[in-house]
MDAnalysis code that builds the backbone (N, CA, C; Angstrom):
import MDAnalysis as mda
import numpy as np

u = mda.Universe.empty(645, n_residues=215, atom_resindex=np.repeat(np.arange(215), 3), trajectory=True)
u.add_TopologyAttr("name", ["N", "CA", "C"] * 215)
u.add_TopologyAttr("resid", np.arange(1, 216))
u.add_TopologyAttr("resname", ["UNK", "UNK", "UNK", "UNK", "UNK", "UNK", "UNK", "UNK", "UNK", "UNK", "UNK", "UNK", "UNK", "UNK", "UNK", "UNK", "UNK", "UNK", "UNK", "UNK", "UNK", "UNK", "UNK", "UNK", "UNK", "UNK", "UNK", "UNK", "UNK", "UNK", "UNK", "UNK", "UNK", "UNK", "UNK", "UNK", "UNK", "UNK", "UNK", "UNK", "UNK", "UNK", "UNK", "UNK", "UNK", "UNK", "UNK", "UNK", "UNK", "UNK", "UNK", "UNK", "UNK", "UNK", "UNK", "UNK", "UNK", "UNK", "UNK", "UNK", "UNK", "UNK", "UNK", "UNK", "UNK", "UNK", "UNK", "UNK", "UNK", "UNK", "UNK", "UNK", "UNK", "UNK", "UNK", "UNK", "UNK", "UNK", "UNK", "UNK", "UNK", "UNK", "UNK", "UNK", "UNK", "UNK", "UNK", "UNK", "UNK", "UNK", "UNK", "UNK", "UNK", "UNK", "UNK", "UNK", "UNK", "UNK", "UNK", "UNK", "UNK", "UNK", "UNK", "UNK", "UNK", "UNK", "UNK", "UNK", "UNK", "UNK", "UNK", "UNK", "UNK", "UNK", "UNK", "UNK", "UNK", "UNK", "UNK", "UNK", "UNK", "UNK", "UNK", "UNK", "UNK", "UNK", "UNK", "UNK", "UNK", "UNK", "UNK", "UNK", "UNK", "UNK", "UNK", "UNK", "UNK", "UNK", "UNK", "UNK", "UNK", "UNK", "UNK", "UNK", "UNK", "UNK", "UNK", "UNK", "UNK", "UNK", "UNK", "UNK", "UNK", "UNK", "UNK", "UNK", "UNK", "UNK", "UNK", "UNK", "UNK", "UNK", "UNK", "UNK", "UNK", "UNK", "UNK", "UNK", "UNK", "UNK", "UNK", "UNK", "UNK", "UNK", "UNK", "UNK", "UNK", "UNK", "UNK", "UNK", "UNK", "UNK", "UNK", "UNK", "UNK", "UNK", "UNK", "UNK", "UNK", "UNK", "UNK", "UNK", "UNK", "UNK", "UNK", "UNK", "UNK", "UNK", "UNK", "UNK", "UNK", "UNK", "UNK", "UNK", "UNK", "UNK", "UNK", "UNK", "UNK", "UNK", "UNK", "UNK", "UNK", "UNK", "UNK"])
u.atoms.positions = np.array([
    [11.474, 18.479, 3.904],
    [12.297, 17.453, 3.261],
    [12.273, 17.665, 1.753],
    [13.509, 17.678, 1.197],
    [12.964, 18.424, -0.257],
    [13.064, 16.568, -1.416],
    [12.587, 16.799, -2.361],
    [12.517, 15.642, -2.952],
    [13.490, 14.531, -3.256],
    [14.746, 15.185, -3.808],
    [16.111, 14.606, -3.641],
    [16.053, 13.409, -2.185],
    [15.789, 13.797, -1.082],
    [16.279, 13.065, 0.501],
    [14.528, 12.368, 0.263],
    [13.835, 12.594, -0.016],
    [12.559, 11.487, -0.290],
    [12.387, 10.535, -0.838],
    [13.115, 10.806, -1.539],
    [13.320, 9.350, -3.068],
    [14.315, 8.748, -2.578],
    [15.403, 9.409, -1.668],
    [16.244, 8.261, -1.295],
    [15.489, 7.117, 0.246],
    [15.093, 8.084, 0.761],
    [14.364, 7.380, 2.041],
    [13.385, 6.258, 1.828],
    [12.831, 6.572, 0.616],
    [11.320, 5.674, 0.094],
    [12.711, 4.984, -0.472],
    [13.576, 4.650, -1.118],
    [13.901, 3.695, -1.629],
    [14.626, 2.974, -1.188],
    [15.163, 3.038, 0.208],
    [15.732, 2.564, 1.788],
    [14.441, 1.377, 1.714],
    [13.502, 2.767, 2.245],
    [12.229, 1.890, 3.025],
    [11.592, 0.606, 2.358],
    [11.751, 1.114, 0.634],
    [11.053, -0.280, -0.040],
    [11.637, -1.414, -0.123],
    [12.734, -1.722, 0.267],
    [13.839, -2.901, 0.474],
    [13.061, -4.023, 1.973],
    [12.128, -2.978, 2.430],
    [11.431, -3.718, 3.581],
    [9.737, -4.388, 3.258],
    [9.400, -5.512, 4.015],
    [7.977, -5.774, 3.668],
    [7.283, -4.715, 4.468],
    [5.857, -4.706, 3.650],
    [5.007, -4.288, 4.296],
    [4.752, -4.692, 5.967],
    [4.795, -5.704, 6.314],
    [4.129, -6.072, 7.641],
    [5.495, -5.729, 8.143],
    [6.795, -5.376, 8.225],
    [7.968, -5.273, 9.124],
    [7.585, -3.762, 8.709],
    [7.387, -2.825, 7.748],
    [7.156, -1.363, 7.927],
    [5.623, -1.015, 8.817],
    [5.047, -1.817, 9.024],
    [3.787, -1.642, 9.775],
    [4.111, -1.706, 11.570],
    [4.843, -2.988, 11.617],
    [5.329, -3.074, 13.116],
    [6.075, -1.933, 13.403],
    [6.864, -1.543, 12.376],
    [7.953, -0.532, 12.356],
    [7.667, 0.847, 13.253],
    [6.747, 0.862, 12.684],
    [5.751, 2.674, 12.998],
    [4.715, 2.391, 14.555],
    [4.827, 1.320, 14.999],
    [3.495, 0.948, 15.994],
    [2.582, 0.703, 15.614],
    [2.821, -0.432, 14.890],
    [1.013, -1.552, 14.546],
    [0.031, -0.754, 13.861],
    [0.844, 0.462, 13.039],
    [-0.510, 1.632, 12.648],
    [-0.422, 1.874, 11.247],
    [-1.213, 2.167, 10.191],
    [-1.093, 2.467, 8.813],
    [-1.125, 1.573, 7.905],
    [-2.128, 0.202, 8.507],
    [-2.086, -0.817, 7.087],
    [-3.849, -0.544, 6.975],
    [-3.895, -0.787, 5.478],
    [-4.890, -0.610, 5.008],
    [-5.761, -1.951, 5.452],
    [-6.926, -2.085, 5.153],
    [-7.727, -3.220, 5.671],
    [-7.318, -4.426, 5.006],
    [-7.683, -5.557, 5.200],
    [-6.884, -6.828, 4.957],
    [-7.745, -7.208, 3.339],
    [-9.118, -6.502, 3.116],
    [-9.573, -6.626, 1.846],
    [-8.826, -5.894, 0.458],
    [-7.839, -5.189, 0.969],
    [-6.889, -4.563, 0.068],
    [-5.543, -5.484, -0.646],
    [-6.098, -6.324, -1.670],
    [-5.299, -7.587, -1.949],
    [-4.245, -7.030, -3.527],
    [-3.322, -7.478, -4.098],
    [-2.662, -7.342, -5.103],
    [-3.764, -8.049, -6.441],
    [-3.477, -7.688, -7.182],
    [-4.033, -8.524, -8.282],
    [-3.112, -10.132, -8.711],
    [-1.788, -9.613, -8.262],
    [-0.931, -10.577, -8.287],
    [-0.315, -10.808, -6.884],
    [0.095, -12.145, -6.132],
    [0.776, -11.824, -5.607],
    [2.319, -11.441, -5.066],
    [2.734, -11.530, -6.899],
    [4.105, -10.517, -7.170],
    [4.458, -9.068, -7.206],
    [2.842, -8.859, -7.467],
    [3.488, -7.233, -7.360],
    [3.527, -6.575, -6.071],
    [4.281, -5.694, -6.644],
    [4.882, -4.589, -4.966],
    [4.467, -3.252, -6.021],
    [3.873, -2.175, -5.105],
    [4.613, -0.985, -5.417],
    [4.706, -0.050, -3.951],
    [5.454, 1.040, -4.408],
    [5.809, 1.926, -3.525],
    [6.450, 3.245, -4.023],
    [6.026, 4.299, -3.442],
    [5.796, 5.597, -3.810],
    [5.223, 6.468, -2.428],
    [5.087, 7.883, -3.495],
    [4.594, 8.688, -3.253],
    [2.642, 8.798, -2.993],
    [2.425, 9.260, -2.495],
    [0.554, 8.812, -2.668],
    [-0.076, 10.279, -3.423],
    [-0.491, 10.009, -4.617],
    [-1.587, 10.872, -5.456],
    [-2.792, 10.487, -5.232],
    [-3.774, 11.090, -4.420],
    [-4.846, 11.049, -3.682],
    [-6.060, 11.119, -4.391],
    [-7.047, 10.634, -4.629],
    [-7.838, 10.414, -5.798],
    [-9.547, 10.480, -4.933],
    [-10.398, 11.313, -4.755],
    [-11.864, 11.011, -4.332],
    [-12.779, 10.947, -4.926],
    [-12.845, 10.188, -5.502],
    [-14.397, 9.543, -6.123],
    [-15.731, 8.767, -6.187],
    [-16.565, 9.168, -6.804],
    [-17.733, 8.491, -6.681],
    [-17.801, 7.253, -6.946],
    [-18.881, 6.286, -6.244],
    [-19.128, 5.067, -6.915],
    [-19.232, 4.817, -7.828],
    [-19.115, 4.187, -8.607],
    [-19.786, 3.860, -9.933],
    [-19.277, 5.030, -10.982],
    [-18.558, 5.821, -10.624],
    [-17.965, 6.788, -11.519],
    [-16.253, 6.877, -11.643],
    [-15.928, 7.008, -12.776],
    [-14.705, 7.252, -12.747],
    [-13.938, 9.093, -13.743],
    [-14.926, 9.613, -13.790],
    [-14.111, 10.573, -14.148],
    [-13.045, 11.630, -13.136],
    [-12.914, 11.502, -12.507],
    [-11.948, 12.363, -11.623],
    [-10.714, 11.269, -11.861],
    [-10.717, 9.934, -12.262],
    [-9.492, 9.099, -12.927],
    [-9.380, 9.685, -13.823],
    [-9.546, 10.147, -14.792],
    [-9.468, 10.687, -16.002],
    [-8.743, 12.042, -16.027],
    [-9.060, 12.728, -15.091],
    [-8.929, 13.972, -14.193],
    [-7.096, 14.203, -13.613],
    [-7.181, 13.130, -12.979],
    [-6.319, 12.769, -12.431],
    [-4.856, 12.578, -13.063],
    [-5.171, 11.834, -14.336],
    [-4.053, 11.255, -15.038],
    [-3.381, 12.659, -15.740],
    [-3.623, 13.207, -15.826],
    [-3.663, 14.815, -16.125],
    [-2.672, 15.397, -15.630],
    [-2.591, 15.084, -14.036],
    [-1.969, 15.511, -13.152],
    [-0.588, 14.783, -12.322],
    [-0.395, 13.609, -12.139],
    [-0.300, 12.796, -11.556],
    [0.808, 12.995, -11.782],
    [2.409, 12.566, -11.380],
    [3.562, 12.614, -11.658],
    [4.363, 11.543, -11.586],
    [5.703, 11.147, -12.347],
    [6.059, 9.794, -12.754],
    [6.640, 9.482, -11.095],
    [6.221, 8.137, -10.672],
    [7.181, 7.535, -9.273],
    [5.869, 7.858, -8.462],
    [4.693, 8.784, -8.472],
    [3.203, 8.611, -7.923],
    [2.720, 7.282, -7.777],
    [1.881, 7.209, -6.545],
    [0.999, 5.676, -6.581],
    [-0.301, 6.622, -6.582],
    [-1.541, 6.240, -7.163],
    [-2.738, 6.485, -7.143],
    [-3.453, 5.816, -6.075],
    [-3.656, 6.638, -5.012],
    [-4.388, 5.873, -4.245],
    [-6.380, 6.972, -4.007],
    [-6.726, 6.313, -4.407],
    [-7.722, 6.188, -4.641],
    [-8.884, 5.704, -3.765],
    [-10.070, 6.894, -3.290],
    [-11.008, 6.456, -2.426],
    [-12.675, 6.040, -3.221],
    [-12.760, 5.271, -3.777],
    [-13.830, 4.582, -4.350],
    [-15.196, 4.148, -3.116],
    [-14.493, 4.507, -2.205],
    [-16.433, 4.191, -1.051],
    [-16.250, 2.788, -0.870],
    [-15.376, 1.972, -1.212],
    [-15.131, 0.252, -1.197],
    [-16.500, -0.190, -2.254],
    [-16.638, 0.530, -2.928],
    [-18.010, 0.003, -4.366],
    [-17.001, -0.823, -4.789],
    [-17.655, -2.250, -5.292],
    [-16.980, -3.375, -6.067],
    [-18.041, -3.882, -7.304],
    [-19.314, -3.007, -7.332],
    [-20.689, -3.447, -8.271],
    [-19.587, -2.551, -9.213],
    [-18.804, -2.171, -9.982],
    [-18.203, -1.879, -11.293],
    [-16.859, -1.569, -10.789],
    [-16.211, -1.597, -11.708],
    [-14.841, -0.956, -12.326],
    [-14.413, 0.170, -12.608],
    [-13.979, 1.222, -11.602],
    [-13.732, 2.752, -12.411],
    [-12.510, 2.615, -12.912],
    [-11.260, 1.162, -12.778],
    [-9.947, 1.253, -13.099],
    [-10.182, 0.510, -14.607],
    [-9.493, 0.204, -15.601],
    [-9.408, -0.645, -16.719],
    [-7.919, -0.655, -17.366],
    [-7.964, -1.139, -18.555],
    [-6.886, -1.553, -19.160],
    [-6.703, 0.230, -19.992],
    [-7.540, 0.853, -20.655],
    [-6.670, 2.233, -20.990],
    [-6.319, 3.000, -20.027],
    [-6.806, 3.046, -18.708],
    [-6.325, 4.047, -17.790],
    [-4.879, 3.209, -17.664],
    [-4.590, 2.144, -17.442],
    [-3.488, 1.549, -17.358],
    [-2.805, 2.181, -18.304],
    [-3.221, 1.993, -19.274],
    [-2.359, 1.675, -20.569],
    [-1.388, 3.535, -20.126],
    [-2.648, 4.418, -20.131],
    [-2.032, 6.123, -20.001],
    [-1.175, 6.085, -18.626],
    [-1.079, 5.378, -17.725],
    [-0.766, 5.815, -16.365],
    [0.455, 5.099, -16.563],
    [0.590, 4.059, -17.128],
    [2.074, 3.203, -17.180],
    [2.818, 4.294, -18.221],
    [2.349, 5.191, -19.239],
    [2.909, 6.207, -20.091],
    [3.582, 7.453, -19.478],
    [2.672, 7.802, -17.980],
    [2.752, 8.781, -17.329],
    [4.158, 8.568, -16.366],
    [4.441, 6.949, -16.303],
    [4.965, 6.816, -15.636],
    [4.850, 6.830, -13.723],
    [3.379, 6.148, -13.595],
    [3.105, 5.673, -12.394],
    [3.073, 4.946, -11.752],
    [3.394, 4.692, -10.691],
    [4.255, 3.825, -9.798],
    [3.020, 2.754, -9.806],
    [2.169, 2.811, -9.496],
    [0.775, 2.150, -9.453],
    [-0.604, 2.539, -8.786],
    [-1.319, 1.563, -8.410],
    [-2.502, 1.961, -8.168],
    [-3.070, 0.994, -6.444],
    [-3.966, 1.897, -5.699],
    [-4.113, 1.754, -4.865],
    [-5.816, 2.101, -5.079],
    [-6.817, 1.572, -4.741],
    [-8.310, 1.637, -4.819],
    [-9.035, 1.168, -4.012],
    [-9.755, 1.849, -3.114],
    [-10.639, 1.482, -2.527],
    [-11.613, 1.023, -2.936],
    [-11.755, -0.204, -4.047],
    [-13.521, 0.115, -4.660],
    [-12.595, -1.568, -5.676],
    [-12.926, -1.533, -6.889],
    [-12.377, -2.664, -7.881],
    [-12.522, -2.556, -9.093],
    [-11.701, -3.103, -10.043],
    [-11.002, -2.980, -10.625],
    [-11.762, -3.535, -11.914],
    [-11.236, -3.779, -13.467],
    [-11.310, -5.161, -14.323],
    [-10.410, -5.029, -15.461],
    [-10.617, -5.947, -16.454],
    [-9.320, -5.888, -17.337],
    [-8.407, -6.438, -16.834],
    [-8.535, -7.471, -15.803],
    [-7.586, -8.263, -15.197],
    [-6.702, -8.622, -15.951],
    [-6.911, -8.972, -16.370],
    [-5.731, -10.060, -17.284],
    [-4.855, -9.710, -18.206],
    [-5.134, -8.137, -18.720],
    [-4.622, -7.171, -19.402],
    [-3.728, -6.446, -18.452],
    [-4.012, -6.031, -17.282],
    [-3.302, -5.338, -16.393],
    [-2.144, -6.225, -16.155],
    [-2.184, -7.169, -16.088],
    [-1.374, -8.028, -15.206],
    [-0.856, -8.425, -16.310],
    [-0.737, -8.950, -17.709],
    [0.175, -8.829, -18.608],
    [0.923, -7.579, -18.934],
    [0.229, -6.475, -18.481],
    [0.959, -4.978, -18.599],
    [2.272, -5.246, -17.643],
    [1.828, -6.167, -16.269],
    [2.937, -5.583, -14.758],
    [2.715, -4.310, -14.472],
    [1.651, -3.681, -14.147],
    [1.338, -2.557, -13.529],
    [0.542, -2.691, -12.069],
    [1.449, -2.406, -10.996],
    [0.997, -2.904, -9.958],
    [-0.665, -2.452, -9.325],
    [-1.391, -3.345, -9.025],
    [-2.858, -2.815, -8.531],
    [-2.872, -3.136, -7.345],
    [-3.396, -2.493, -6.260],
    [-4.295, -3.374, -5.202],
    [-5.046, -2.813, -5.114],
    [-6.352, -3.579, -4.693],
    [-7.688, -3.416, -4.643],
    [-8.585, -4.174, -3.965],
    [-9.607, -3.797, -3.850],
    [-11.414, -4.415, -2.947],
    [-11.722, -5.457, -3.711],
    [-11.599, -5.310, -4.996],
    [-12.330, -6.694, -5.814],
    [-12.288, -6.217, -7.509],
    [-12.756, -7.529, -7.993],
    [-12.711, -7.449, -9.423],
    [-14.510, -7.115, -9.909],
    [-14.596, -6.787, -10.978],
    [-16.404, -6.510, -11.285],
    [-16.164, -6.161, -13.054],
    [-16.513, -6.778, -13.745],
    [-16.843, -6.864, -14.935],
    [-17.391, -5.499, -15.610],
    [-18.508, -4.573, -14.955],
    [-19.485, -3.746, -14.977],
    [-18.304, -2.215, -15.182],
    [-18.530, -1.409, -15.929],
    [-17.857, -0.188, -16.011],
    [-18.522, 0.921, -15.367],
    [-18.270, 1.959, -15.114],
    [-18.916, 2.601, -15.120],
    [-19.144, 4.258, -15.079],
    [-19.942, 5.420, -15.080],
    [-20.200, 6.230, -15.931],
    [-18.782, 7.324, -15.649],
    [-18.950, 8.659, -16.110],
    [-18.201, 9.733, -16.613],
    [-18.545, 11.075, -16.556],
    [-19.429, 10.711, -15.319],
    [-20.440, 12.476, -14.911],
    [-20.075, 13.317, -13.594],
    [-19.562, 12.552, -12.824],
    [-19.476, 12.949, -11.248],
    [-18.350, 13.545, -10.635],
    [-18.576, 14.435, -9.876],
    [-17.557, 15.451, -9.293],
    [-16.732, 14.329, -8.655],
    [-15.678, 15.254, -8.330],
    [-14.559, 14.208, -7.082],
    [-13.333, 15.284, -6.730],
    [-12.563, 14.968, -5.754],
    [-11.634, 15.710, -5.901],
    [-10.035, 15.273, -6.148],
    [-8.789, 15.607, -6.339],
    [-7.859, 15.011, -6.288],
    [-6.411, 15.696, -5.646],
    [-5.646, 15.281, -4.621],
    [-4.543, 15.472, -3.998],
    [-5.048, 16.060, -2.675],
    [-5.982, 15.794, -2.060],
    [-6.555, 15.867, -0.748],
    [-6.800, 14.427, 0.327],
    [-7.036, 15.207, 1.361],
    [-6.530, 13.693, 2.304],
    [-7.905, 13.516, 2.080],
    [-7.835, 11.960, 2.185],
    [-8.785, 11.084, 2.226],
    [-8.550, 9.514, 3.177],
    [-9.484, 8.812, 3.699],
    [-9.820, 8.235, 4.554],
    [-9.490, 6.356, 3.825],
    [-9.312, 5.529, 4.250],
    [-9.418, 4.578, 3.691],
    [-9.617, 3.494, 4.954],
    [-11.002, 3.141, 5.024],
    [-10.683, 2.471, 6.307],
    [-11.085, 3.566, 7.751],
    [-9.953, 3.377, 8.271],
    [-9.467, 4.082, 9.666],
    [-8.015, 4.489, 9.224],
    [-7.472, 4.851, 7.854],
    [-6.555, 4.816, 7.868],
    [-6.395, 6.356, 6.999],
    [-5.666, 7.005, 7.565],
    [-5.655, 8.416, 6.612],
    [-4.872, 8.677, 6.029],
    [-4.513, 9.222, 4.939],
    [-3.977, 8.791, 3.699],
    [-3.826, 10.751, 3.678],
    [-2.411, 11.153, 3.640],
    [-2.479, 13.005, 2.913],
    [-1.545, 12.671, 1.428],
    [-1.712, 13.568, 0.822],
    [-0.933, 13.819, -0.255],
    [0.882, 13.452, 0.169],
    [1.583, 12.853, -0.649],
    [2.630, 13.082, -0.017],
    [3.357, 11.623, 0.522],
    [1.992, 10.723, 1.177],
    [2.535, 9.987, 2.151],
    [3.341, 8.422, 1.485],
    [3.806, 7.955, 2.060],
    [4.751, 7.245, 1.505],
    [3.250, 6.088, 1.471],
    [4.003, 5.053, 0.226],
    [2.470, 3.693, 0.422],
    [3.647, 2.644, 0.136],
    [3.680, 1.587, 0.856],
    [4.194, 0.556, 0.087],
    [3.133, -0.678, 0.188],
    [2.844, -1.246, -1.020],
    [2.105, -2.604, -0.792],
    [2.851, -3.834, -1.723],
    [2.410, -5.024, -0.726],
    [3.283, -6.043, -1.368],
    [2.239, -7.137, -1.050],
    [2.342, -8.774, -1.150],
    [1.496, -9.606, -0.901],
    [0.535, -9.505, 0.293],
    [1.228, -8.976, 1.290],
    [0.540, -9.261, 2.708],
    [-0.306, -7.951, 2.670],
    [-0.333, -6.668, 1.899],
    [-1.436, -5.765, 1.816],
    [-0.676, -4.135, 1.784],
    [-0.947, -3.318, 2.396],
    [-0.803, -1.952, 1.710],
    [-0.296, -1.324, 3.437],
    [0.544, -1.080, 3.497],
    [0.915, 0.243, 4.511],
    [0.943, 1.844, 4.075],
    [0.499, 2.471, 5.142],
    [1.248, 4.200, 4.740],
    [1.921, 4.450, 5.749],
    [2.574, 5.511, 5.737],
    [3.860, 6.602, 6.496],
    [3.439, 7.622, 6.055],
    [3.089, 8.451, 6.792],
    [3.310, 9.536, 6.826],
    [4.772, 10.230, 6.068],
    [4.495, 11.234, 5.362],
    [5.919, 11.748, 4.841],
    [6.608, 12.003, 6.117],
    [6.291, 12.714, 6.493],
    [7.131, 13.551, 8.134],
    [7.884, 12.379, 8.614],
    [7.381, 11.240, 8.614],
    [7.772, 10.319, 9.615],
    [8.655, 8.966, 8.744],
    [8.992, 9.657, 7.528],
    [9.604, 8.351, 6.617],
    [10.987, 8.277, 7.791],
    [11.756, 9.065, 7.341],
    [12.992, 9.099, 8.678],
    [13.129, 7.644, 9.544],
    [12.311, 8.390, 10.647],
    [12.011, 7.676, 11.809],
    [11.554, 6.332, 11.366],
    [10.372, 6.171, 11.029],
    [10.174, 4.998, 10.106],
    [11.228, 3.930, 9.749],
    [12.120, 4.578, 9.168],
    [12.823, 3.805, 8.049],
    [14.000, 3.237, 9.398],
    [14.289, 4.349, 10.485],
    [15.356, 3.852, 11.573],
    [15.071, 2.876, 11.947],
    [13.390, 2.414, 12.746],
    [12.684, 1.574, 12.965],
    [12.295, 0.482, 12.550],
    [12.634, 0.541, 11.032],
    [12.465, -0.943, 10.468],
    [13.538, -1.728, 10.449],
    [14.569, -1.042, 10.312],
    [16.319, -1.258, 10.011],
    [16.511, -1.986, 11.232],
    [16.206, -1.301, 12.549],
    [16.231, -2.117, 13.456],
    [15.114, -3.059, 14.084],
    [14.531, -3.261, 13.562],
    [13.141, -4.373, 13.509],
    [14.297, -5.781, 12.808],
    [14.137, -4.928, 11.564],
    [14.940, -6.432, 11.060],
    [16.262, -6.752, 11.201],
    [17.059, -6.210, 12.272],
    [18.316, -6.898, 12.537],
    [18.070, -8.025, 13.352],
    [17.246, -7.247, 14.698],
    [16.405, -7.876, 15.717],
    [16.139, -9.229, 15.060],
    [14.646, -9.644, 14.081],
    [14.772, -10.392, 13.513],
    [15.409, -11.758, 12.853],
    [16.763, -10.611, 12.108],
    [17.771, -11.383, 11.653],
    [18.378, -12.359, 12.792],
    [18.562, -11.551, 13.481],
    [19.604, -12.220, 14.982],
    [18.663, -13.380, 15.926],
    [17.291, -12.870, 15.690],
    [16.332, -14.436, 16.285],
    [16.263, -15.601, 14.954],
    [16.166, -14.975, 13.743],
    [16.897, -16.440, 12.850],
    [18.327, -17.032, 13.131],
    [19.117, -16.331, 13.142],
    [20.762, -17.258, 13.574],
    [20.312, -17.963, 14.917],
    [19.788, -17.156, 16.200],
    [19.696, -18.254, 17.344],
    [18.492, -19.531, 16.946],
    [17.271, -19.171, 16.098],
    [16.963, -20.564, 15.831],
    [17.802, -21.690, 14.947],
    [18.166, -21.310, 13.992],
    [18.980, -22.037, 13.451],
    [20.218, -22.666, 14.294],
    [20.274, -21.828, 15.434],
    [21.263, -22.968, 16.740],
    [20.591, -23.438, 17.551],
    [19.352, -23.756, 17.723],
    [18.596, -24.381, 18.291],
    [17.763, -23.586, 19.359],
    [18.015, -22.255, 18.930],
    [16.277, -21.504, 20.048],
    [15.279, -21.456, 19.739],
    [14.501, -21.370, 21.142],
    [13.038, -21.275, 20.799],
    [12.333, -19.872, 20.733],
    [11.552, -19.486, 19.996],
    [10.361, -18.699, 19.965],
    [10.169, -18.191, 21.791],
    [9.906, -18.703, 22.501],
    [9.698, -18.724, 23.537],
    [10.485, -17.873, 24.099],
    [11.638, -18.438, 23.810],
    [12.694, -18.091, 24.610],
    [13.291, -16.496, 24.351],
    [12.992, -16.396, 22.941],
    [13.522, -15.414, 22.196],
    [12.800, -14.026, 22.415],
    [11.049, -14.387, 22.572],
    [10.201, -13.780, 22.705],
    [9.981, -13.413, 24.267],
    [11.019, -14.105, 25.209],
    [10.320, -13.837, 26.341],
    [8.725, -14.118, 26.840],
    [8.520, -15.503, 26.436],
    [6.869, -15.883, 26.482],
    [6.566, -16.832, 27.874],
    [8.311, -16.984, 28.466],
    [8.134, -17.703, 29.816],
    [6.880, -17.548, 31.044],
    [6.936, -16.160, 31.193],
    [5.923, -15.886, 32.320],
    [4.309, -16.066, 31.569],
    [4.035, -15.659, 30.712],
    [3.193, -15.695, 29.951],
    [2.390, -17.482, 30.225],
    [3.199, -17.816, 29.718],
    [2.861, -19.485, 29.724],
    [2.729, -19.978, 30.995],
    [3.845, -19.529, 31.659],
    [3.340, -19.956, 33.055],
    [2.177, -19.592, 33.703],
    [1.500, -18.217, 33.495],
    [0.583, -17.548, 34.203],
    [-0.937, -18.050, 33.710],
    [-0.566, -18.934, 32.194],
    [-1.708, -19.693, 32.044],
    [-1.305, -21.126, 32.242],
    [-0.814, -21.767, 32.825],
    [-0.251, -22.947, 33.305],
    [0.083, -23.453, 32.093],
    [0.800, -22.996, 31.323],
    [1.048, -24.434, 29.799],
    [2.280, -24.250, 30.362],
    [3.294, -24.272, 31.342],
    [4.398, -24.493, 31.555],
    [4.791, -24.997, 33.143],
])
């Protein structure tokens, strides 16, 4: 898929929430539910620049920014450490310069309040006051793990209030067919409630209910 037909597909796909691109694919590729926005306005969505680092260390961020390319999300494997901050307000400050889509971290963050007057989208494990050091190996644009959830170079991320999905690149396509028709589906069970259907009915939950007697 060459980049041209990627940027258009990711920008199809980001018109959708996270939890309708999650159903989309088969209930698979959301990050854990501790993966929250700093706000719950921001969205981002991109490309994934793959980030492995140590606890308590952030130089392979440093590393990284180096590399990284404008419309990239940084997603980032921190070990879920939340005792410091490898993200802050100058890595912001260079990565919003670089022109990056945002940030994705397994681990947490600080400079809250600076970030979020920036509008540079974060999600993350937690907030922690504590910085920390500038010595430790890591690697960057290799797959990495988040969760149960595997993350390659490449892969599409969108996160919005309800938390963080991936796609596989290969599978943006398909994906994107799948959501399109998720939410017509959808659409068309809002018009019949709004004429008076039920959930039930819509969902096919008849036998269900019956087979535990609530009907």
């Amino acid at each position: 898929m060459n980049k041209t037909n990627f940027t258009d597909l990711v920008s199809q796909l980001s018109q959708f929430g996270s939890a309708s691109i999650y159903e989309a694919q088969g209930a698979c590729g959301a990050l854990d539910s501790g993966m929250k926005p700093l706000c719950s306005s921001m969205q981002v969505f991109g490309s994934a620049f793959t980030v492995d680092i140590r606890p308590g260390d952030n130089l392979m961020l440093h590393y990284a920014l180096l590399y990284v390319q404008p419309g990239d999300v940084l997603v980032v494997d921190a070990k879920r450490f939340v005792e410091a901050g490898p993200w802050g307000d100058i890595l912001t400050e260079q990565a919003i310069k670089k022109g990056v889509a945002g940030l994705v971290i397994n681990g947490a963050v600080r400079d809250v309040q600076t970030i979020k007057a920036l509008g540079f989208p974060v999600f993350c494990q937690g907030i922690s006051i504590k910085g920390t050091a500038k010595k430790q190996p890591g690697k960057i644009n290799v797959p990495i793990c988040i969760g149960d959830t595997l993350i390659n170079p490449g892969d599409f991320i969108f996160g919005d209030a309800d938390g963080v999905v991936v796609v596989p690149r290969q599978d943006i396509a398909s994906v994107l067919h799948e959501t399109q028709l998720r939410e017509k589906t959808e659409e068309d069970f809002r018009t019949k409630i709004k004429e008076g259907g039920s959930t039930v009915d819509l969902l096919g939950l008849q036998n269900t209910l019956k087979r535990l007697q609530l009907m």
